[in-house]
NUTOR-925596 format. One line per field, with one value per residue (C-alpha): residue number from 0; residue in one letter; x, y, z. Coordinates in nm, 4 decimals. Layout:
BEGIN
sekol [NUM | ...]
ronu [A | ...]
xx [X | ...]
yy [Y | ...]
zz [Z | ...]
! end
This chain:
BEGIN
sekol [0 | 1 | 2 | 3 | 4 | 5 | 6 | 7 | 8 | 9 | 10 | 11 | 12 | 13 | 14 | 15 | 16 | 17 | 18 | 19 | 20 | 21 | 22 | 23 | 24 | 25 | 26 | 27 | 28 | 29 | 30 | 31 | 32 | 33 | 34 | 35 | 36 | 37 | 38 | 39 | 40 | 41 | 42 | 43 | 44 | 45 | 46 | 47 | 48 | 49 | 50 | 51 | 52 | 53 | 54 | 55 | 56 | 57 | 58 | 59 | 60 | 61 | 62 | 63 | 64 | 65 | 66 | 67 | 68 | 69 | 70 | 71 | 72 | 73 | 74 | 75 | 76 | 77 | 78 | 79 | 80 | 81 | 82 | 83 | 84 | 85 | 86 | 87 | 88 | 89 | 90 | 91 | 92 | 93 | 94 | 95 | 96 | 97 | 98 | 99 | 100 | 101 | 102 | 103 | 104 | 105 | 106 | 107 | 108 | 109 | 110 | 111 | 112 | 113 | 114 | 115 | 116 | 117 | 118 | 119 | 120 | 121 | 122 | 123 | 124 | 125 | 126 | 127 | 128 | 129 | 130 | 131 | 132 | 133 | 134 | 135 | 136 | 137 | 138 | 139 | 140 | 141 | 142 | 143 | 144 | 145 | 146 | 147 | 148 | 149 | 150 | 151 | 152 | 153 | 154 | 155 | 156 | 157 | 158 | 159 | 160 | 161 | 162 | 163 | 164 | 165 | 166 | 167 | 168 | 169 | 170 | 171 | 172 | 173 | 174 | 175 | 176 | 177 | 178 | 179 | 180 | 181 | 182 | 183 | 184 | 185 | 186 | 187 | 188 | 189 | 190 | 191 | 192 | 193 | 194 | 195 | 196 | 197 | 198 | 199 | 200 | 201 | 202 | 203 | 204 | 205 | 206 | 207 | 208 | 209 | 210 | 211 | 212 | 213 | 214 | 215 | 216 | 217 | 218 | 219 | 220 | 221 | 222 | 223 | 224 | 225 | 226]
ronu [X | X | X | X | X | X | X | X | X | X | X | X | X | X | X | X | X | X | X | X | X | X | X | X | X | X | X | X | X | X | X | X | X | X | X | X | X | X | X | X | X | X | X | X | X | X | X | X | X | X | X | X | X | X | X | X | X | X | X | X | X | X | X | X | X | X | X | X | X | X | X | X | X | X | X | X | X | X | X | X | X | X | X | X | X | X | X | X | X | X | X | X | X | X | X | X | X | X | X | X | X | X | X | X | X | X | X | X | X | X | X | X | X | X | X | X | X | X | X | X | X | X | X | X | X | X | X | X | X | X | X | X | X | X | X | X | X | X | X | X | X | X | X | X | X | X | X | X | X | X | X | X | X | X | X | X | X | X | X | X | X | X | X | X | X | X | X | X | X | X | X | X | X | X | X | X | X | X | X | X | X | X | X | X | X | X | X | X | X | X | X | X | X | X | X | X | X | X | X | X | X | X | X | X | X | X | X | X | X | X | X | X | X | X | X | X | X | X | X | X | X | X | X | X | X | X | X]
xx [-0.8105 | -1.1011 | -1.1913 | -1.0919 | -1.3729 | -1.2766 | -1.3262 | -1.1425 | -1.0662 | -0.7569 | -0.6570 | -0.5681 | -0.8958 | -0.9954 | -0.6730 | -0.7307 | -0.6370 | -0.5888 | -0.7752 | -0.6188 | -0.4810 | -0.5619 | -0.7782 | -0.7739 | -1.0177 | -1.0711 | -0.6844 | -0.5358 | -0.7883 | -0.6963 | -0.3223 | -0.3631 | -0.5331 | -0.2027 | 0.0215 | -0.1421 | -0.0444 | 0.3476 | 0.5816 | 0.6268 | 0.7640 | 1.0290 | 1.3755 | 1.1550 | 1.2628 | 0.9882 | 0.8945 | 0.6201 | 0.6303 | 0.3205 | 0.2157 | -0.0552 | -0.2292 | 0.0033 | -0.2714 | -0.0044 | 0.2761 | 0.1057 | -0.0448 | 0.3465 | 0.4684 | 0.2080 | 0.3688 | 0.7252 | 0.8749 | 1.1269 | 0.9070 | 1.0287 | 0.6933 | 0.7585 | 0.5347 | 0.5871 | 0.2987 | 0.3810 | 0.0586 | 0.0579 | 0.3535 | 0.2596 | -0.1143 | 0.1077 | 0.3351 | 0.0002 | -0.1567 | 0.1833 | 0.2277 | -0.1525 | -0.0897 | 0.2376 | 0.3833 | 0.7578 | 0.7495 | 1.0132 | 0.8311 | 0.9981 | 0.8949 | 0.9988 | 1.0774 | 1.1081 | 1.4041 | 1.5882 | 1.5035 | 1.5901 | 1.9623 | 2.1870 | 1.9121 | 1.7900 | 1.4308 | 1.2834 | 0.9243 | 0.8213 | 0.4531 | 0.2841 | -0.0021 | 0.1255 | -0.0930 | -0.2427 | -0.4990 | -0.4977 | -0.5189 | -0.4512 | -0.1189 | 0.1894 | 0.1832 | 0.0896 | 0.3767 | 0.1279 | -0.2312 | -0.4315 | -0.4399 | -0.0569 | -0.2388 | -0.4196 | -0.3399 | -0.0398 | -0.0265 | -0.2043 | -0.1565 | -0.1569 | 0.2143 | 0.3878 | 0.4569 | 0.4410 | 0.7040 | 0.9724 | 0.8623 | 0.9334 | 1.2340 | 1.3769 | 1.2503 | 1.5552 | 1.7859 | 1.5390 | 1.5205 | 1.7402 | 1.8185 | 1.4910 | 1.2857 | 0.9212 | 0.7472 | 0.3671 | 0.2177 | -0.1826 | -0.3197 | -0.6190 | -0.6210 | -0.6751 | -0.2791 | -0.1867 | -0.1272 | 0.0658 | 0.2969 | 0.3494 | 0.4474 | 0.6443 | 0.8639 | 0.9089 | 1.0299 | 1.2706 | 1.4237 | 1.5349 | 1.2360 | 0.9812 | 0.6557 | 0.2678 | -0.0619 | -0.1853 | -0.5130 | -0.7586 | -1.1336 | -1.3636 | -1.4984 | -1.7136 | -1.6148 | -1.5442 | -1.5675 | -1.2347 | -1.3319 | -1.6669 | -1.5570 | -1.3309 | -1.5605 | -1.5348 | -1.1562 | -1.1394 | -1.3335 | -1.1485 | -0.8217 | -0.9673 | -0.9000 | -1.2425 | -1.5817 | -1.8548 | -2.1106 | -1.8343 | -1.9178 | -1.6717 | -1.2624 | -1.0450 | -0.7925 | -0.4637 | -0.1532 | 0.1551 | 0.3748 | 0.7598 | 0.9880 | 1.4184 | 1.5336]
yy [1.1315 | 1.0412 | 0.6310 | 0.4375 | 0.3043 | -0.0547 | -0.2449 | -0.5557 | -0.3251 | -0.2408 | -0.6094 | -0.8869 | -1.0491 | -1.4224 | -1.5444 | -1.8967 | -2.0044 | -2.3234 | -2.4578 | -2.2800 | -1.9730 | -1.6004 | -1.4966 | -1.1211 | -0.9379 | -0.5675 | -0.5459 | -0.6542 | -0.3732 | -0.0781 | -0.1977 | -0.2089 | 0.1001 | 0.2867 | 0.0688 | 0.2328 | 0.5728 | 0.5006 | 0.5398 | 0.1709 | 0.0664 | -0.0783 | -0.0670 | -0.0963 | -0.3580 | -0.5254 | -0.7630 | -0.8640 | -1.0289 | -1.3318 | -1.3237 | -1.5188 | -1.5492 | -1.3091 | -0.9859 | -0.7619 | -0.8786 | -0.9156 | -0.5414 | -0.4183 | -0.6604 | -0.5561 | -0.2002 | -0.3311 | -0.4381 | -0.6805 | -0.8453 | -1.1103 | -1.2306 | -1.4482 | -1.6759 | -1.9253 | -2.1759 | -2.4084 | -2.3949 | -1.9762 | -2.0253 | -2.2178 | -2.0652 | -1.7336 | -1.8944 | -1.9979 | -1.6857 | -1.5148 | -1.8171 | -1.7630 | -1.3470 | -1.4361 | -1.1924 | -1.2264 | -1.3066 | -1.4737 | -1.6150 | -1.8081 | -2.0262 | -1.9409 | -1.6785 | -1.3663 | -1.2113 | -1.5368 | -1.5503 | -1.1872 | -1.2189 | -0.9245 | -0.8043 | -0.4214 | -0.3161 | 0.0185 | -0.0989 | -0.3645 | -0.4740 | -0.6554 | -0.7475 | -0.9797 | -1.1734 | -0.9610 | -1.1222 | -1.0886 | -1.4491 | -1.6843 | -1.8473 | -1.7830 | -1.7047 | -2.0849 | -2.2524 | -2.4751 | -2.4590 | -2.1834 | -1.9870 | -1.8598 | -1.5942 | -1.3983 | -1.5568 | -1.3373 | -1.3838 | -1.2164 | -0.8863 | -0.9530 | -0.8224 | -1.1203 | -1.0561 | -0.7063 | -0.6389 | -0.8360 | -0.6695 | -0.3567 | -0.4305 | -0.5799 | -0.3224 | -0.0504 | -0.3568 | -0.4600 | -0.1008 | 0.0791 | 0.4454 | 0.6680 | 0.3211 | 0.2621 | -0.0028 | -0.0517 | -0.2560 | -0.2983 | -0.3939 | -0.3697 | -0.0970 | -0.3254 | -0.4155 | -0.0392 | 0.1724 | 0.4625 | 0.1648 | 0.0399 | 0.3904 | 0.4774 | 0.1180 | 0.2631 | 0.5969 | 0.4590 | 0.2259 | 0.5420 | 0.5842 | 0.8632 | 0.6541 | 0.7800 | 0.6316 | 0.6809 | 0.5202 | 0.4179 | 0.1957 | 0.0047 | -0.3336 | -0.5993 | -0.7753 | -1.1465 | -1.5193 | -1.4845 | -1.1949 | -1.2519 | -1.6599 | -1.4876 | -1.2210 | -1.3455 | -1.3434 | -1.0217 | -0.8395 | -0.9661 | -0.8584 | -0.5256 | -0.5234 | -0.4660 | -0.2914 | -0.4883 | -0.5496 | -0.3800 | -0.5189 | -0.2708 | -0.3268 | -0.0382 | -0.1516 | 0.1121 | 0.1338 | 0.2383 | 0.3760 | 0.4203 | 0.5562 | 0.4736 | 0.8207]
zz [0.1996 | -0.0069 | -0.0256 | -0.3376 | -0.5458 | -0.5848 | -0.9445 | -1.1490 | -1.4661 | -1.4077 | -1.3449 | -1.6288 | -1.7095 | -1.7307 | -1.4671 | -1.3977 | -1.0208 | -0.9083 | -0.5844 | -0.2561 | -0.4616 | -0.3350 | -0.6004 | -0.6600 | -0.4081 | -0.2955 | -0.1823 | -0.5038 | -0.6575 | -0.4551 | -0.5053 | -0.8698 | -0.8879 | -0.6953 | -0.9283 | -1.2315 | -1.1078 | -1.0555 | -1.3381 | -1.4669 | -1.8593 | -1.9999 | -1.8228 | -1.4771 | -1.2593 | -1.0557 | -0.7876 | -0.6156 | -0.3025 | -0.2584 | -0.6321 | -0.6062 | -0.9389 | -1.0920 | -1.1086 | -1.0358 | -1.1592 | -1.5187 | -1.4658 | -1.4317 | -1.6906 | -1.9941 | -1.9009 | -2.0390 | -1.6726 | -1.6473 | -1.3723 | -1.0995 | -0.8670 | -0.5628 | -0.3475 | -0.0889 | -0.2450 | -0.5207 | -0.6471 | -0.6549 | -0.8692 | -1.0869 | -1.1423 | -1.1922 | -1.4408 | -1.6518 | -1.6534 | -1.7812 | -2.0387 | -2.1747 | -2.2157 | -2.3442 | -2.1160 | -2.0229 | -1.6120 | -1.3913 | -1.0818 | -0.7834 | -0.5030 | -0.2087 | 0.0790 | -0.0798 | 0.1373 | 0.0718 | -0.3406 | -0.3698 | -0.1703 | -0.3499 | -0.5895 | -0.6124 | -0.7765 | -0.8863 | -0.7636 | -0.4813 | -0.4362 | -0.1897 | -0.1016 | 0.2132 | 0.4399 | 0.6947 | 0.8772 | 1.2335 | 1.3799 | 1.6529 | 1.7018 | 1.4596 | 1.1207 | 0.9140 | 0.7021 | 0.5418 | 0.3564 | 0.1996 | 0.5241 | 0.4324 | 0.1803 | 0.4405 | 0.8201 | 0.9655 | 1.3547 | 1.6662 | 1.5121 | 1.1751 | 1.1170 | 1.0873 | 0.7383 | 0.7412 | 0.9694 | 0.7586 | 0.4388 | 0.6473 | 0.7950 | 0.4237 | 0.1688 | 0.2020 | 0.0908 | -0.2025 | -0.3315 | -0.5707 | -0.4396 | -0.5224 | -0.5746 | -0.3988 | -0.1984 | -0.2328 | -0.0023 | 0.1054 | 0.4211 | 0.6359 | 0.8993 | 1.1642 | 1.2023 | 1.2335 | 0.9341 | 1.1252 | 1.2788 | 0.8957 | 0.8046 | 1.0805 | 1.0843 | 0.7079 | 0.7741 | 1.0501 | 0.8116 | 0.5947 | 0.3479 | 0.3103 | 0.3716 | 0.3514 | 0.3293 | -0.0791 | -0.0807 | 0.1717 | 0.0857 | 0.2907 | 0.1921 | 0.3950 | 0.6199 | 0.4538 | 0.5999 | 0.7518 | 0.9646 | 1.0248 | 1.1670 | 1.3842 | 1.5205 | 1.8877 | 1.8883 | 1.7056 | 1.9395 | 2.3276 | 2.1105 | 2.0648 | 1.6834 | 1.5959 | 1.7453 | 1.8449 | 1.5553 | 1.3180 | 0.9584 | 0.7312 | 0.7097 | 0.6195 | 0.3401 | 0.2923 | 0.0740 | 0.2058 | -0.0542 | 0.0673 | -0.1091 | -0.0885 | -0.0427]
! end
C-alpha cells in the first residue's frame, strides 16, 4: 500500500484553538484525506469521537451531515463549537465520554482520531496530555473504541479511526473483525517523530516500541465496516 502524502487542504482553514487543544497534525490529515473518499452528504449521520478543534467534524458537516462531535475536554468543546459558529455550519458537540454521550444512538460514519500515544502509567483524566497519552501500549482508548463501534454503527455503517503503528495495527484490525465488522488498513504515511516521542525516547526503546535511533512514526487508518 502506497504512503499518503500528508497536506492541510482538505481541512477547514483558519480554526482557532484555544490553549491545550489538539491542533490538527499529520493524523487528522491522513484521516481527512480517507474521510474525503467515503460517501458523506445530507441524510449522513456522523460522529466523531475526541473532536478536538472540530477539523473533522466540520469536513463531514460542509458535506450536508447531520454531525454530532464528542470530547472529554471542556475547552475542545468549546474551541469546536466556535469554529462551527464562525463557518456557520450546523454541529452538535458534547462533553464528555463518548460511549456514555452516545447511549442508544446508531451512526452511518464514526471517526476518530483517539489518543494513541504509548506512555507510562494509565491513560490521564486531566490536562492536555488526554489528546495523545493512552497507556503503556497506547491502546487505552483504542481498545474501547473497538470494543463499542458495532453498537454505534447502523447495519452497513463504517468506523475510521487513525493511529500510529506503534500500538499494533493488525491487533486494531483483528479486535475489529472479531467484533463482527469487515476491518482493513486504507491508508498508511510516515511523519517525524514529534516532542512527545522524541522526550520519551528512553522509555520507548526498553518497551520495545521503537528501534534505537528510529526518527519516522508510521500513522494508519483502519476503516471497519458493520456488516
Amino acid at each position: 500500500m502506497a504512503s499518503t502524502a500528508l497536506t492541510l487542504g482538505t481541512l477547514p482553514s483558519g480554526l482557532v484553538a484555544l490553549p491545550g487543544v489538539y491542533q490538527p497534525q499529520g493524523d487528522t490529515c491522513l484521516l481527512a484525506h480517507v474521510l474525503a473518499q467515503e460517501d458523506v452528504g445530507p441524510g449522513t449521520d456522523v460522529l466523531e469521537i475526541g473532536t478536538g478543534t472540530g477539523a473533522l467534524a466540520l469536513h463531514a458537516a460542509r458535506r450536508g451531515a447531520r454531525v454530532t462531535a464528542v470530547d472529554v475536554s471542556w475547552r475542545a468543546v468549546f474551541t469546536a463549537r466556535l469554529n462551527a459558529a464562525g463557518r456557520r455550519l450546523p454541529l452538535r458537540v458534547l462533553h464528555g465520554d463518548f460511549a456514555a454521550r452516545t447511549v442508544g444512538s446508531r451512526f452511518d460514519l464514526v471517526l476518530s482520531n483517539p489518543p494513541y500515544v504509548p506512555a507510562p502509567g494509565s491513560v490521564p483524566s486531566r490536562g492536555p496530555e488526554r489528546a495523545w497519552d493512552a497507556g503503556p501500549d497506547g491502546r487505552g482508548v483504542i481498545d474501547r473504541i473497538c470494543e463499542r463501534a458495532p453498537a454505534l454503527l447502523r447495519p452497513g455503517g463504517v468506523l475510521l479511526m487513525v493511529h500510529s503503528g506503534m500500538c499494533g495495527a493488525p491487533e486494531t484490525v483483528d479486535r475489529l473483525n472479531a467484533a463482527g465488522m469487515a476491518a482493513t488498513v486504507v491508508a498508511r504515511s510516515m511523519v517525524p517523530w514529534g516532542p512527545v516521542l522524541r522526550s520519551r525516547r528512553a522509555w520507548l526503546e526498553k518497551q520495545g516500541l521503537a528501534a534505537e535511533a528510529e526518527q519516522w512514526e508510521e500513522l494508519v487508518v483502519i476503516r471497519a465496516q458493520h456488516l
